[in-house]
Residue frames as qw, qx, qy, qz and C-alpha x, y, z in Angstrom:
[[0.755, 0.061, 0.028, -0.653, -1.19, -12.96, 18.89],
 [0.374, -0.257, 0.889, 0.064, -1.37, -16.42, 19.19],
 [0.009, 0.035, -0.806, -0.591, -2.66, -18.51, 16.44],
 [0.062, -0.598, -0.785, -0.149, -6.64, -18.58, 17.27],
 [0.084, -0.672, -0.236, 0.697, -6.38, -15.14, 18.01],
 [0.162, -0.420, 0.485, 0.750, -5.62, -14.52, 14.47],
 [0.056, -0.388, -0.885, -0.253, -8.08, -16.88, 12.85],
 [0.050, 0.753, 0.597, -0.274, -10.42, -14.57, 14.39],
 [0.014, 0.680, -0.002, -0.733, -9.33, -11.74, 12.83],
 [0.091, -0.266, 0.724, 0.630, -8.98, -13.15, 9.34],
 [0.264, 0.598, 0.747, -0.121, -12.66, -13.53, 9.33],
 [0.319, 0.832, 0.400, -0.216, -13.48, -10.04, 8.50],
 [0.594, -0.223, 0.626, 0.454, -10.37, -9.76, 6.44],
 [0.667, 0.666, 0.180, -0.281, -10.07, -8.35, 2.52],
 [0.821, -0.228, 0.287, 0.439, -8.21, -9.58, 0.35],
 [0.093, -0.948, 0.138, 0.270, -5.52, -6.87, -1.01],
 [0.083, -0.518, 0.763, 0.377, -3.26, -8.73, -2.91],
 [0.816, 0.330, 0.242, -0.409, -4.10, -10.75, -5.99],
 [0.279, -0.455, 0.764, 0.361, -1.45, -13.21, -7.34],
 [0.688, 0.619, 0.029, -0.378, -2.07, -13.79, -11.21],
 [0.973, 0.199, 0.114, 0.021, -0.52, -15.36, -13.99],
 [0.614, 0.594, -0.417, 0.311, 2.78, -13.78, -13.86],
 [0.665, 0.139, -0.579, 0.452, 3.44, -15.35, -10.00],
 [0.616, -0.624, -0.207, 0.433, 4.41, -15.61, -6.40],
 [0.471, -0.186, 0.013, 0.862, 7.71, -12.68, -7.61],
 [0.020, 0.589, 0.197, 0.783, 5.18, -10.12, -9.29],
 [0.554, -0.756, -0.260, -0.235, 3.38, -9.71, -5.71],
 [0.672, -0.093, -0.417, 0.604, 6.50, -9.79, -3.46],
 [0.247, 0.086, -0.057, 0.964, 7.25, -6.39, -3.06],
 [0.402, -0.473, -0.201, -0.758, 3.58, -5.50, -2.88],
 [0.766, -0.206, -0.609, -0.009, 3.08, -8.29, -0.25],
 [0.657, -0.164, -0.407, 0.613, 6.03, -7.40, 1.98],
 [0.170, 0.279, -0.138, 0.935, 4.90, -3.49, 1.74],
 [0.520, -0.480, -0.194, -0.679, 1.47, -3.88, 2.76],
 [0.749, -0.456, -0.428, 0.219, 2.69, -6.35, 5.95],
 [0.490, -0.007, -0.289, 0.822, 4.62, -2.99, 7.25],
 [0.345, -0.378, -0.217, -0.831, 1.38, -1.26, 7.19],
 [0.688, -0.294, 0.051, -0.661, -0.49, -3.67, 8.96],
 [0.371, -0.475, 0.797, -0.027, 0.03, -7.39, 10.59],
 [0.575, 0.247, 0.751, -0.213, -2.33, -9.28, 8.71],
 [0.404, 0.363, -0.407, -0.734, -2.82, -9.50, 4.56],
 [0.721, 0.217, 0.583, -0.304, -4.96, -11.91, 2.81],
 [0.139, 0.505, -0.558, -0.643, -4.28, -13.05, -0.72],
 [0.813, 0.348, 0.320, -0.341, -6.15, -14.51, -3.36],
 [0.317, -0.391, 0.782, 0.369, -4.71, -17.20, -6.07],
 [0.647, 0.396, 0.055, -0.649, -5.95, -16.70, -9.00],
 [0.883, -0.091, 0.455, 0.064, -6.14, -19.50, -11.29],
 [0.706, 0.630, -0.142, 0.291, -3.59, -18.49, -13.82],
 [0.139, -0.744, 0.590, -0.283, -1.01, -18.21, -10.87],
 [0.739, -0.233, 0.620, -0.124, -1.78, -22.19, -9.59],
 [0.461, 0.324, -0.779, -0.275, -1.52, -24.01, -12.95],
 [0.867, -0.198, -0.436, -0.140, -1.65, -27.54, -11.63],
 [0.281, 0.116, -0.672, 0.675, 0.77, -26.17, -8.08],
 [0.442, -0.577, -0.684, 0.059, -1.46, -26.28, -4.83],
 [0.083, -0.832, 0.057, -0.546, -2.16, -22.90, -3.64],
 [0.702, -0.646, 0.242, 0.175, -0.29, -24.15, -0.02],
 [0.737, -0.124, 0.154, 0.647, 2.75, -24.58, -1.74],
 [0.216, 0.764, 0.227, 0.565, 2.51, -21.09, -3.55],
 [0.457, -0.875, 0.003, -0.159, 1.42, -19.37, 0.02],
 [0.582, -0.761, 0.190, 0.216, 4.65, -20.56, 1.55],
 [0.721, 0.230, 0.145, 0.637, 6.52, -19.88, -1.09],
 [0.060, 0.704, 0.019, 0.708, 5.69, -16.08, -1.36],
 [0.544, -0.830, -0.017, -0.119, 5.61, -16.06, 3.04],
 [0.896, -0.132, 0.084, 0.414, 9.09, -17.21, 2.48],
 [0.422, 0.538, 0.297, 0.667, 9.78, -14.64, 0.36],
 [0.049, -0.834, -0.102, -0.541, 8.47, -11.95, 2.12],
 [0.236, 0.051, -0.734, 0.635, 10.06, -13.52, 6.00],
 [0.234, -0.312, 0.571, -0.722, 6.84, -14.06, 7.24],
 [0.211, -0.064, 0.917, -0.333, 4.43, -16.26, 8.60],
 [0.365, -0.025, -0.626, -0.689, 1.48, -18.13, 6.90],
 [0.433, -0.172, 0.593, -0.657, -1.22, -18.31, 9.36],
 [0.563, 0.318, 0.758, -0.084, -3.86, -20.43, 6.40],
 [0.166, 0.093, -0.693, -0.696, -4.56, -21.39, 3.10],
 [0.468, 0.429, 0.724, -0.269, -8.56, -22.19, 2.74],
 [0.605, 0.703, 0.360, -0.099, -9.47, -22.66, -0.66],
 [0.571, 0.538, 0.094, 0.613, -7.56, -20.41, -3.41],
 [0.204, -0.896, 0.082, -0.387, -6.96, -17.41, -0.23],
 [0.673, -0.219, -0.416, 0.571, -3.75, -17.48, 2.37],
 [0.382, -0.922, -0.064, -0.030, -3.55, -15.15, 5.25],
 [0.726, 0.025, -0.418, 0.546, -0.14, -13.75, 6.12],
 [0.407, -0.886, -0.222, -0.022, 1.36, -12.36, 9.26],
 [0.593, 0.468, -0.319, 0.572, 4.18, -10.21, 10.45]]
């Protein structure tokens, strides 16, 4: 899928992962199991996970983490793909 193909899908999108105050490493493992299910997860940053970091640097920390790709960050929500 190419990168406005994807944007369209991340409209109707829920988000399935919720990254809280103990981090990008408590969600990993949930993160990386639900992209082997499906290509597309959505996460939400809550604000005891951002402190005063910018929820884009967070997102591609934890798409690092999991090896995969971080399609957007809008607001306190990143999409990722695999």
């Amino acid at each position: 899928m190419n990168r406005q193909e994807l944007r369209k899908e991340v409209h109707d999108l829920d988000v399935t992962v919720w990254v809280g105050k103990s981090g990008v490493d408590a969600v990993t493992e949930e993160l990386d199991d639900q992209l082997g299910d499906r290509d597309l997860v959505k996460a939400k940053f809550l604000r005891a996970a951002r402190g005063r970091t910018p929820t884009e640097e967070l997102a591609e920390e934890l798409a690092e983490k999991v090896d995969a790709e971080l399609v957007e960050t809008r607001g306190n929500t990143a999409v990722f793909y695999r």
